[in-house]
C-alpha positions in Angstrom: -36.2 -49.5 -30.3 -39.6 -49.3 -28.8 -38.6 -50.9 -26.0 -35.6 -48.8 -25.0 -37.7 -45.8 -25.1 -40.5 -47.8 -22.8 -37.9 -48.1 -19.9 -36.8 -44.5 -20.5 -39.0 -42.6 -18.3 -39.0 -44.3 -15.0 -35.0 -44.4 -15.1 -35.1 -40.4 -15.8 -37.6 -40.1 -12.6 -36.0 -42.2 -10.5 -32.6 -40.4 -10.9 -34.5 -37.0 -10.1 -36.3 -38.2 -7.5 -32.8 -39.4 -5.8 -30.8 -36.3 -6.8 -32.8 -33.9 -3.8 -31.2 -36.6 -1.1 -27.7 -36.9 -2.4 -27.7 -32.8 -2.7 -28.9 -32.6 1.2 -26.2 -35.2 2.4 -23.5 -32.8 1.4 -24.5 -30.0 3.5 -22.0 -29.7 6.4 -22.0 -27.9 9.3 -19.4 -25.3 9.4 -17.9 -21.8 10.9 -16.2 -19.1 9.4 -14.2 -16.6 11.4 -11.4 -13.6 10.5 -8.4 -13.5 12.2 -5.8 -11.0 12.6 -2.3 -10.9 13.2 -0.1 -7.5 14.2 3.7 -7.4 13.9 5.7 -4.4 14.4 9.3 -3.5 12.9 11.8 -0.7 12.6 11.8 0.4 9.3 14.7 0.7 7.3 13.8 2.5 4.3 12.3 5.6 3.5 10.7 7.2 0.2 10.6 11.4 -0.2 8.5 13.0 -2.4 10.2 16.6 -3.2 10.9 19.2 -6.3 10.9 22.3 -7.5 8.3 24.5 -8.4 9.3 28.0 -10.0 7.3 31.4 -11.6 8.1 33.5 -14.4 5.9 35.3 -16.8 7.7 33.7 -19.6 6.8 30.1 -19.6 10.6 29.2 -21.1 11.9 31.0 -18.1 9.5 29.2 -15.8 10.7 25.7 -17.3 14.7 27.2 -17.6 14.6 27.8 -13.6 13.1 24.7 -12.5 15.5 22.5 -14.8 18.6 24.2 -13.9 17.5 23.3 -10.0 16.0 20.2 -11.0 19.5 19.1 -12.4 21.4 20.3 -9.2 19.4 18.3 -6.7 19.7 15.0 -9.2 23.5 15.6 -9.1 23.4 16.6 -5.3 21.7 13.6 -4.5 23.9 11.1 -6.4 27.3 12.7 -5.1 25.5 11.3 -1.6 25.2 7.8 -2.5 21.7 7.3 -4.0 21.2 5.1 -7.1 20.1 6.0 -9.8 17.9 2.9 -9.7 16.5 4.8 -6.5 15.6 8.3 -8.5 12.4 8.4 -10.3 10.8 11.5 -12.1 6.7 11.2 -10.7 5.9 14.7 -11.9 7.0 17.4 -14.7 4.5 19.9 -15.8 3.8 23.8 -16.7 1.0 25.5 -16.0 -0.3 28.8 -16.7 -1.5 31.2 -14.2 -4.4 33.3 -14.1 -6.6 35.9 -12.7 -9.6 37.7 -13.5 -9.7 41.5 -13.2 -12.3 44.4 -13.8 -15.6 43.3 -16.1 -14.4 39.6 -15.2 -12.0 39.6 -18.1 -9.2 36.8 -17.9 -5.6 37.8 -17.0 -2.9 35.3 -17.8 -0.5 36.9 -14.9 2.6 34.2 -15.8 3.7 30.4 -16.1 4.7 27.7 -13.2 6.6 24.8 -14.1 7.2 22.0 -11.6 9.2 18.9 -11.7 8.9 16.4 -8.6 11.4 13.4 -8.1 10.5 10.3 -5.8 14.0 9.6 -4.0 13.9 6.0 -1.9 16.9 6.3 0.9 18.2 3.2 2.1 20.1 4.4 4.8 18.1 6.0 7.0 21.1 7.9 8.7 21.4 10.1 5.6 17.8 10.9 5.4 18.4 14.5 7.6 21.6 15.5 5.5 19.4 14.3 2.6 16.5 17.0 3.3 18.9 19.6 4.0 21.2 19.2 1.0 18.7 19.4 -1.5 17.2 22.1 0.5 20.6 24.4 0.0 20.3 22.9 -3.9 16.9 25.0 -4.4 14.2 22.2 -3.7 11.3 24.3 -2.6 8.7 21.5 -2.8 8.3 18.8 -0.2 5.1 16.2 -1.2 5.8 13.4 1.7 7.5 11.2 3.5 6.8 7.0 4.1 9.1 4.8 5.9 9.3 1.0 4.8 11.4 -2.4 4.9 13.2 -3.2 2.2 12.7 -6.6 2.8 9.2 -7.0 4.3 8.5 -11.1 3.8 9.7 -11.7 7.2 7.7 -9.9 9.2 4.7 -10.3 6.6 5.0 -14.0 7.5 5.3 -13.5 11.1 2.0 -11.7 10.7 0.3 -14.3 8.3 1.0 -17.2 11.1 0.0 -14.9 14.2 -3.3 -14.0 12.2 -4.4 -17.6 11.8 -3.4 -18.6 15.7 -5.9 -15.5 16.1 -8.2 -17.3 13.9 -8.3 -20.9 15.2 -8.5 -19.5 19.0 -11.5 -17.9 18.5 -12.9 -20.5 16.3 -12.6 -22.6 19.2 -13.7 -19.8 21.7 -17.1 -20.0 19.8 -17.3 -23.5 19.4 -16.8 -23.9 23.3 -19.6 -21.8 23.6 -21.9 -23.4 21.2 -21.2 -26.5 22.7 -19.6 -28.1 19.5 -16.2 -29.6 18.4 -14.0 -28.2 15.2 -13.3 -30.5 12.8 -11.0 -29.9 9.8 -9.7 -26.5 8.1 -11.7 -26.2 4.9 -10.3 -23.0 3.3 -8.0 -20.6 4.6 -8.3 -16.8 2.4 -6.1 -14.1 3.5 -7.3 -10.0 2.8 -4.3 -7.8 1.0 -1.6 -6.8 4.2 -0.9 -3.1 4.7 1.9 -1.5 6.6 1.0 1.5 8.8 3.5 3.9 9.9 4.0 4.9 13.8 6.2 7.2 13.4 7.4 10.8 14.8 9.0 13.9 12.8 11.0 16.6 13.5 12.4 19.0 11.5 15.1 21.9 11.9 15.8 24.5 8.9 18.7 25.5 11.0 20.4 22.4 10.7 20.1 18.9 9.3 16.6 17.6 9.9 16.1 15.5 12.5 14.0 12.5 11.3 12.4 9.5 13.4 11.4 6.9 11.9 9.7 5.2 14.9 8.3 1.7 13.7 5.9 0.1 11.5 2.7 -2.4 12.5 2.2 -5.2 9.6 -1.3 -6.3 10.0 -2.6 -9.4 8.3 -6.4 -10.7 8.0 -7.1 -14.5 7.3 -10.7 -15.9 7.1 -10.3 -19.6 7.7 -13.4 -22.3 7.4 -13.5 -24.7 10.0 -16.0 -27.7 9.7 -17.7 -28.7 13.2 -18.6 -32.5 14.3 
């Protein structure tokens, strides 16, 4: 036992002693760049925020009015082909309204009730007969409009392969300059892809709205590692 413990020591020192070198051999020379990659498509898909919003001093009234249209425009909108998979309630609520007259004394002056539906339209075609309908049904409330693709992989991969061309060019743009060579890809990380709408809008209360949907630009962002020789 003694002299195990003798021999110990210098085996313990000699292993720190080479750890230092072995960590410093692994450093390797290497260049990170970002590339992006655009790709633009006609959407064919668009999502409506609308509702109705109505007054009353009696807060049952309020609630009454704005289900009674709510329920027409549901109806309305299924007689022209949307699914119900397609209809989602985003906002139902009463509020109550007030003022503040002489001596600053509080004045409840009557009750709103809302209720908001988020309609997707798959055929962009209907989308101006859409608006008008439910116009004609009493929707008083109009929160938005996006345009989409239904089926966004596609493009979202056409982007993803356009971003890392992007990527590797200018990796080799700057290793040109540098006066080095690229070696292997090490990593390749892509950033979350967003779809931004180009669009125009017009609308007529006269007739059926006329809608454009223009297009959309998919961008994608990849950082890729490259070692260099």
């Amino acid at each position: 036992m003694q002299l195990m413990k003798r021999f110990a020591t210098p085996v313990l020192m000699a292993a720190l002693m080479v750890a230092p070198v072995a960590a410093t051999a692994e450093v390797q020379r290497q260049i990170t760049v970002v590339g992006e990659g655009v790709v633009t498509a006609t959407p064919d898909m668009a999502t409506i925020n609308l509702g109705v919003r109505h007054r009353n001093k009696d807060a049952e009234q309020a609630m009454q009015q704005t289900a009674n249209a709510s329920q027409d425009i549901v109806a309305r909108l299924k007689s022209l082909g949307i699914a119900a998979k397609d209809l989602q309630t985003s906002t139902l609520s009463l509020q109550q309204l007030e003022s503040y007259g002489s001596g600053n004394k509080r004045r409840i002056d009557g009750y709103e009730a809302a209720n908001t539906l988020t309609v997707r339209i798959r055929d962009l075609d209907s989308l101006g007969p859409v608006l008008s309908a439910v116009l004609q049904d009493g929707a008083n409330y109009f929160g938005g409009l996006s345009f989409a693709l239904q089926d966004p992989k596609a493009a979202q991969d056409a982007a993803r392969q356009a971003a890392v061309k992007d990527a590797l060019a200018k990796a080799a743009l700057y290793a040109g300059a540098a006066g080095v060579e690229l070696g292997d890809v090490l990593s390749i990380s892509e950033a979350r892809d967003h779809a931004v709408p180009m669009m125009r809008m017009e609308m007529a209360m006269a007739t059926d709205m006329a809608v454009e949907p223009g297009e959309l630009s998919l961008k994608q962002q990849v950082t890729l590692v490259i070692a260099l020789k």
